[in-house]
Backbone bond lengths (Angstrom), bond angles and torsions (degrees), N, CA, C in turn:
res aa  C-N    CA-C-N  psi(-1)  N-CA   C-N-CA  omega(-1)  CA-C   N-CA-C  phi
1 X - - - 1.452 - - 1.529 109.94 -
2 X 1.174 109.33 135.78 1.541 99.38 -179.26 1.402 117.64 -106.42
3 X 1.013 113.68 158.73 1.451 116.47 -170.75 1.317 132.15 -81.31
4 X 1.351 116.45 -7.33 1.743 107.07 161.81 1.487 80.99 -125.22
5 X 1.853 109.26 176.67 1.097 120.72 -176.75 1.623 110.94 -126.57
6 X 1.077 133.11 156.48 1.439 123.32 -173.66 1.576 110.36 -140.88
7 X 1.441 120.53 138.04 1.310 108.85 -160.84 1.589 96.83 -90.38
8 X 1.356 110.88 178.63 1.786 111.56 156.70 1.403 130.89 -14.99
9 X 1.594 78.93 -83.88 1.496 113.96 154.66 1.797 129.87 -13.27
10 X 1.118 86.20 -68.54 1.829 100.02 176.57 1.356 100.61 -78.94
11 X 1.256 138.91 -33.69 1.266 136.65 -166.93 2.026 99.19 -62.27
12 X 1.254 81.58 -78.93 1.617 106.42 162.39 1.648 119.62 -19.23
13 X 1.049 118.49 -49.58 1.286 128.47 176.25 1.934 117.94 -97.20
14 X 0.958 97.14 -27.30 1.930 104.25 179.67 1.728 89.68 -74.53
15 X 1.181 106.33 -56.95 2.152 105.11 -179.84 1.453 110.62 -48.47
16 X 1.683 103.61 -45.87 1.919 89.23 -176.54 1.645 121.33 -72.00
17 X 1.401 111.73 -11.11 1.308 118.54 178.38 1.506 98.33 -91.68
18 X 0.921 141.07 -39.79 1.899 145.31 171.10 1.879 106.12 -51.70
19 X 1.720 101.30 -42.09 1.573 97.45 165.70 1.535 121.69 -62.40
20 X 1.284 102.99 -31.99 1.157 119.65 -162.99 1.723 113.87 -63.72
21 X 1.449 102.00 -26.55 1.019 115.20 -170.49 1.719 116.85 -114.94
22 X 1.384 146.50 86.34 1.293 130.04 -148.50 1.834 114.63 -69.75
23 X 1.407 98.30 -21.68 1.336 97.01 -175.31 2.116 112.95 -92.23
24 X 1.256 112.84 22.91 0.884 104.20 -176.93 1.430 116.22 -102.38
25 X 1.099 139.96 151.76 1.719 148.62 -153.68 1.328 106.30 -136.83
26 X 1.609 134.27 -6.13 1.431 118.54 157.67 1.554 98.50 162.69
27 X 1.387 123.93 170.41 1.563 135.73 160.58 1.353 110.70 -66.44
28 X 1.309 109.40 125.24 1.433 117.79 147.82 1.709 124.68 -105.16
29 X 1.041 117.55 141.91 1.410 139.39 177.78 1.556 136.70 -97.08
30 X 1.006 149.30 63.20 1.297 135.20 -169.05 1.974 100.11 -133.06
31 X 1.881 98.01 -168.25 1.481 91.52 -157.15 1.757 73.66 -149.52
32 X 1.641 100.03 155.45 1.815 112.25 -173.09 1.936 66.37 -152.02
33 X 1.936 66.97 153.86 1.214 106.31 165.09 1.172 125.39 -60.55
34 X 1.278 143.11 126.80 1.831 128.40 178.55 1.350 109.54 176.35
35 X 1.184 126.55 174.32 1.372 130.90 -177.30 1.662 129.31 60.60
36 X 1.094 124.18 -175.98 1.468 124.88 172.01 1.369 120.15 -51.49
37 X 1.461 104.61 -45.42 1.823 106.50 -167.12 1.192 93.86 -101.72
38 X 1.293 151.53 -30.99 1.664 126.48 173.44 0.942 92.24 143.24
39 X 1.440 161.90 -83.60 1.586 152.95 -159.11 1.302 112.27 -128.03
40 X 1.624 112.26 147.21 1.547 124.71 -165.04 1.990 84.54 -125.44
41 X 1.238 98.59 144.27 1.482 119.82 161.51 1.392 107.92 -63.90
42 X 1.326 125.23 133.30 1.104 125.55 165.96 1.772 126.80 -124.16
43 X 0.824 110.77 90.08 1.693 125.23 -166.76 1.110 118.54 -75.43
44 X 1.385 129.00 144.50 1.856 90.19 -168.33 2.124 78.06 -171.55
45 X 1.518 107.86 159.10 1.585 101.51 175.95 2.030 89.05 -126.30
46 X 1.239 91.47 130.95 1.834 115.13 179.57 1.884 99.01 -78.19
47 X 1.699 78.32 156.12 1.398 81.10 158.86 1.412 106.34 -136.61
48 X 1.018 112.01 12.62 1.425 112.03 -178.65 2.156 98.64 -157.59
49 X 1.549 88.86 124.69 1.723 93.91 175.07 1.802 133.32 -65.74
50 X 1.171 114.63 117.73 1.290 109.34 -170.56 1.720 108.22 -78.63
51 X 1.097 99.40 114.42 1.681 110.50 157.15 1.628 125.95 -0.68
52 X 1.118 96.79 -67.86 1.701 83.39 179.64 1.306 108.73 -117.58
53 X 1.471 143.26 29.05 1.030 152.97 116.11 1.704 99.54 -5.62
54 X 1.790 100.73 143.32 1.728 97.88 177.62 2.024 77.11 -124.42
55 X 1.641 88.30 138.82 1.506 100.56 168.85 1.418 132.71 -123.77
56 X 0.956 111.78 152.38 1.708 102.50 176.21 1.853 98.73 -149.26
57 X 1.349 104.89 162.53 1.224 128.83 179.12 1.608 101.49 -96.63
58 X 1.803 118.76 142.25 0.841 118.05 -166.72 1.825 92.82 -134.13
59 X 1.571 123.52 -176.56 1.789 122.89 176.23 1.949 98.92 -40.93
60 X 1.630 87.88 149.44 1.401 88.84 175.42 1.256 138.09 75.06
61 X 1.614 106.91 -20.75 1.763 120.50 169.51 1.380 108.35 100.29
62 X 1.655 103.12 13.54 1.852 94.68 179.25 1.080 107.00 -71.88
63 X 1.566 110.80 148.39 1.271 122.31 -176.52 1.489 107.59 -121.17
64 X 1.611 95.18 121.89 1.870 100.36 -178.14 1.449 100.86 -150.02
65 X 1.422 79.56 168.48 1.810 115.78 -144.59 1.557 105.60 -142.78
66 X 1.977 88.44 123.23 1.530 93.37 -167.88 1.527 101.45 -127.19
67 X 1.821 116.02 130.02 1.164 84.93 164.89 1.037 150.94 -65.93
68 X 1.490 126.08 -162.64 1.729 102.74 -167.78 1.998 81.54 -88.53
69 X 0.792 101.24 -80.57 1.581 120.08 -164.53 1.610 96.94 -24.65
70 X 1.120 135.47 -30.29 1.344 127.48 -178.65 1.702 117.13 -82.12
71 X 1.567 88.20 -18.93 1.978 81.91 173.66 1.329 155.10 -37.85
72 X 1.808 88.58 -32.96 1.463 108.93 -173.67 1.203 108.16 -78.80
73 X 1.131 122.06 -21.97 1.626 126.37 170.83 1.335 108.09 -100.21
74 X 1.298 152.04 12.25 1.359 143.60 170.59 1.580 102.37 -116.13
75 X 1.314 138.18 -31.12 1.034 158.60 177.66 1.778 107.91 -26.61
76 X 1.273 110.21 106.11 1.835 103.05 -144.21 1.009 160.38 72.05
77 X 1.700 103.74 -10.15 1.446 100.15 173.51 1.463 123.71 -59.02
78 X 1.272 114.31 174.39 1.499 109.33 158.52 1.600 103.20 -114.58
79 X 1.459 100.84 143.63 1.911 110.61 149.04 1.013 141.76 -117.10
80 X 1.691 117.84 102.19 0.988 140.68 -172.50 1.771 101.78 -61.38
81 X 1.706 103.93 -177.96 1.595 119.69 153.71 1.476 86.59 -160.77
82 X 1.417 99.43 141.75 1.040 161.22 -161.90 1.622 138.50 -80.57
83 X 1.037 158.33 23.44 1.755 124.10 -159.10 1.993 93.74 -101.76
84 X 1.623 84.37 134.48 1.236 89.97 170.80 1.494 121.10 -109.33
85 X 1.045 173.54 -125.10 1.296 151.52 -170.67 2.051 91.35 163.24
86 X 0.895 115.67 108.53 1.399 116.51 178.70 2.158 111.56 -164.85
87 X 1.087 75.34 130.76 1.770 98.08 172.04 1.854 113.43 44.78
88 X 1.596 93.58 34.13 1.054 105.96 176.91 1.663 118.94 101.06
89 X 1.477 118.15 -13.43 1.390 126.81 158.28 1.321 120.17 -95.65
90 X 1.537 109.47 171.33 1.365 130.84 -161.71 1.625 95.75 -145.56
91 X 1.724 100.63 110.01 1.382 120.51 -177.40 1.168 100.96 -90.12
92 X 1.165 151.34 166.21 1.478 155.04 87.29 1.555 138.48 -126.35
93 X 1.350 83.11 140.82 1.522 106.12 -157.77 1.628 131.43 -148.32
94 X 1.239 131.32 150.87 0.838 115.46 -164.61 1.848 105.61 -94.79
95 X 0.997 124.32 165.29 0.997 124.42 -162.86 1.787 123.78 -147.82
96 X 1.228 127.08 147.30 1.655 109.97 -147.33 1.657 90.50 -139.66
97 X 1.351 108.23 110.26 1.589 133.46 159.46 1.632 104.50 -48.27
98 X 0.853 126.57 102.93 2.004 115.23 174.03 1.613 90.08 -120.47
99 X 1.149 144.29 121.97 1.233 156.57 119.95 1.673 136.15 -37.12
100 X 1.604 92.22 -17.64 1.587 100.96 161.06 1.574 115.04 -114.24
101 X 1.147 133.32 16.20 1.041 149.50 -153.31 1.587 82.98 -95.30
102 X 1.404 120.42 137.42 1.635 133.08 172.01 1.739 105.85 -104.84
103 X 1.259 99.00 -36.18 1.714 93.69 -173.79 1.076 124.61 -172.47
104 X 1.581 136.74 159.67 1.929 112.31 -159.79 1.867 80.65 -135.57
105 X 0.935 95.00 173.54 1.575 111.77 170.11 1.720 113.87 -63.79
106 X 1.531 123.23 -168.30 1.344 131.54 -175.98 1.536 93.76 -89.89
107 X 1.313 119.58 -33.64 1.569 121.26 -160.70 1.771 105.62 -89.26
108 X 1.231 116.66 -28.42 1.332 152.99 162.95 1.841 97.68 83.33
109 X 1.256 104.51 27.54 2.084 110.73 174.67 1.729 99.00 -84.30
110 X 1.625 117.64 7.82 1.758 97.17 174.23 1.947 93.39 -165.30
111 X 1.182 98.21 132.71 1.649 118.36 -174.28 1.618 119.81 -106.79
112 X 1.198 116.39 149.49 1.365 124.02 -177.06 1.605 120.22 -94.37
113 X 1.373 129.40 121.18 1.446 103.83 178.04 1.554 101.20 -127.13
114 X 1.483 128.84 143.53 1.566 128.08 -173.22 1.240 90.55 -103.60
């Protein structure tokens, strides 16, 4: 079982940006300290695999990479994507299910976990 979950959606969209890019080899995932509420998601596509990175294959053959130290807080989420459609714009984005998450900021770019 792997430890975060990823919808269609995100799958779908993390691959066209991985095409997008020829030198890239998979998603990585982890979370830093920052912002109002305490940690921001940090999403990011590698081109080269870090060492002690823990990986797993997810639908479709994506290949992602979590750090270790960020697990305990990613550990279940889901990742969605997104477009939201409001006041005349068109958002999209990817977006992160946390279930232990207590609370995010006003801007919602950094989350709280107890």
């Amino acid at each position: 079982m792997n430890p975060i979950t990823f919808t269609d959606a995100a799958v779908v969209h993390i691959k066209s940006m991985l095409a997008k890019n020829a030198n890239s080899v998979g998603f990585r995932l982890s979370i830093k300290k920052t912002g109002c509420s305490g940690y921001a998601y940090v999403p990011d596509l590698i081109e080269k695999v870090i060492e002690d990175d823990l990986h797993f294959v997810v639908q479709d053959n994506l290949q992602v990479f979590v750090e270790p130290k960020s697990l305990q807080f990613l550990q279940d989420i889901v990742v969605d994507y997104v477009v939201d459609e409001g006041q005349g714009l068109k958002q999209k984005r990817l977006v992160f299910v946390n279930p232990k998450e207590t609370g995010r900021c006003g801007c919602g770019e950094s989350f709280t976990i107890e």
